[in-house]
N, C-alpha and C positions, 0 to 999 in steps of 0.2 A: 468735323467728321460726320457721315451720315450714318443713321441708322441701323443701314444697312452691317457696316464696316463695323460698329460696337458691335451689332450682337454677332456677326460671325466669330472677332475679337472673345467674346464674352463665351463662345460655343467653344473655340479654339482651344481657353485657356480652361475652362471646365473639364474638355476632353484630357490634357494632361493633369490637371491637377486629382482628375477620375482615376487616371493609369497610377499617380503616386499613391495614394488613396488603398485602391489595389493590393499594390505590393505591401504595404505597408502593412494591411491586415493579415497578409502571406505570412510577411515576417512574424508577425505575432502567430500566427500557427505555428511557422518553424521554431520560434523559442519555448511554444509552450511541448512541441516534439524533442526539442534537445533537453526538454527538464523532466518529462513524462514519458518516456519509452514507451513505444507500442508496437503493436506485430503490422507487417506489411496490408492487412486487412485493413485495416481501421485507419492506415496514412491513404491509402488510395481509398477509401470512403471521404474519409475527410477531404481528399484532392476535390474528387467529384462533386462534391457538393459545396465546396469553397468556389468550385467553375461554374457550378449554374449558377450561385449566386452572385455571382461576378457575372454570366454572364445577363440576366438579368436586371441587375443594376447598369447595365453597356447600355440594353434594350429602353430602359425609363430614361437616361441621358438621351438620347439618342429621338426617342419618343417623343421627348418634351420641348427641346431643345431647338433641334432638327426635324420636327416631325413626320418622325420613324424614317427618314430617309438616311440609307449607309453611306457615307463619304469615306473616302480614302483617306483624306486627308483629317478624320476625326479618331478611324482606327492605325492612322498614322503616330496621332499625336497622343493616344491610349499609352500604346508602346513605348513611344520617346520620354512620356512622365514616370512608365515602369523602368525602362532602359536609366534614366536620369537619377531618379532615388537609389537602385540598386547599387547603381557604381559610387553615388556620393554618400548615402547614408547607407544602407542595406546591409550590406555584408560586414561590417564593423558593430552595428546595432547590433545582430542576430547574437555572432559571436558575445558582444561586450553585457548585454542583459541575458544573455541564458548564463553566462556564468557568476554572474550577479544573483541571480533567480537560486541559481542551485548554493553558491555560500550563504545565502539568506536560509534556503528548506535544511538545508546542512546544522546551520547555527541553533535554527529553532528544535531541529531532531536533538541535537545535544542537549539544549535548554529545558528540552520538556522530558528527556530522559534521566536528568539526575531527578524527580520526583519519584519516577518508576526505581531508580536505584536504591533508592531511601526506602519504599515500599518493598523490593524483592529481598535489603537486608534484613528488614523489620519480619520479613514473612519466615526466612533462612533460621531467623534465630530462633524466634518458635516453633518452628517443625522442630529444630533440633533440639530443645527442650521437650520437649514432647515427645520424641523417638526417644530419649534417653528416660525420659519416666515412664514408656511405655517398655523399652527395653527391663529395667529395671522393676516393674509388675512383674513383666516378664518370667525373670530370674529368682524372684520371691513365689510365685507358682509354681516354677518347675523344681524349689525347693520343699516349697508344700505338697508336691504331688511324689517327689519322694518320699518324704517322711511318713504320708501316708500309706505309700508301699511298702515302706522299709519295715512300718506298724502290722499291715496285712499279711507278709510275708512272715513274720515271729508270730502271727497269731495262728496263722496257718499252721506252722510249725510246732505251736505249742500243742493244736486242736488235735493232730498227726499224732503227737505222742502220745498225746489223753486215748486217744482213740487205740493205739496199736497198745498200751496198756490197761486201757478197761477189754479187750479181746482176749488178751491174756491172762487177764484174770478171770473173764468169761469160763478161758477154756479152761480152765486149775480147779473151777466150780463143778463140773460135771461131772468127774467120775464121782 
């Protein structure tokens, strides 16, 4: 074979194994979107900028390869390598590791929550140890802070009668 025929051969098979390539990394977008919800802002950022860098890597294939000239027949065969993955490996992949992805972040979320659960029991028991002897201050105050009224109130009472009897005896003095 000549020369020639390798490298268009060699430019051909670059061109789709570019287009598999591609998609490929797409895919990996789309699973790491079906494991990480995001608002439609952030999927069309991501698009854009998933496409200019895509289409810049079109641009340096294309550059190097071809130098910079567009053939039909290389953004023929972009397509055919994206068209080709998608239908064979693509849509199976996507599906088969996002949900792989998510019983994996699922399993670990459980794994690393019985720690927290061990900590929130540890926490629960001593609040409520503590509300109960705070409680129970509580209820030893508000029994000292009767008695000490219940004390004020007789003394009052008693000072009341001293008092309305030293008057009386005041007034028995005078004539």
């Amino acid at each position: 074979m000549s020369a020639y025929i390798i490298e268009q051969l060699r430019f051909g098979s670059s061109c789709l194994l570019f287009g598999v390539i591609i998609t490929m990394l797409y895919d990996i977008l789309l699973i790491v979107r079906a494991v990480l919800r995001h608002s439609n802002f952030w999927v069309s950022m991501e698009d854009f900028l998933f496409w200019i860098a895509a289409a810049f890597g079109i641009f340096l294939l294309l550059y190097r390869m071809n130098y910079g000239k567009v053939r039909w027949v290389a953004v023929f065969l972009l397509f055919l390598g994206m068209l080709l993955y998608k239908k064979i490996v693509g849509n199976y992949l996507v599906i088969f590791m996002s949900t792989i992805i998510r019983q994996i972040l699922h399993l670990v979320v459980r794994v690393l929550s019985i720690p927290l659960k061990i900590v929130k029991t540890a926490f629960y028991k001593v609040f409520c140890k503590v509300k109960k002897a705070v409680g129970e201050q509580k209820n030893k105050l508000t029994g000292n802070i009767k008695k000490v009224n219940m004390i004020l109130c007789k003394h009052r009472r008693v000072t009341k009668k001293a008092e309305k009897k030293g008057k009386k005896n005041e007034s028995q003095k005078i004539p």
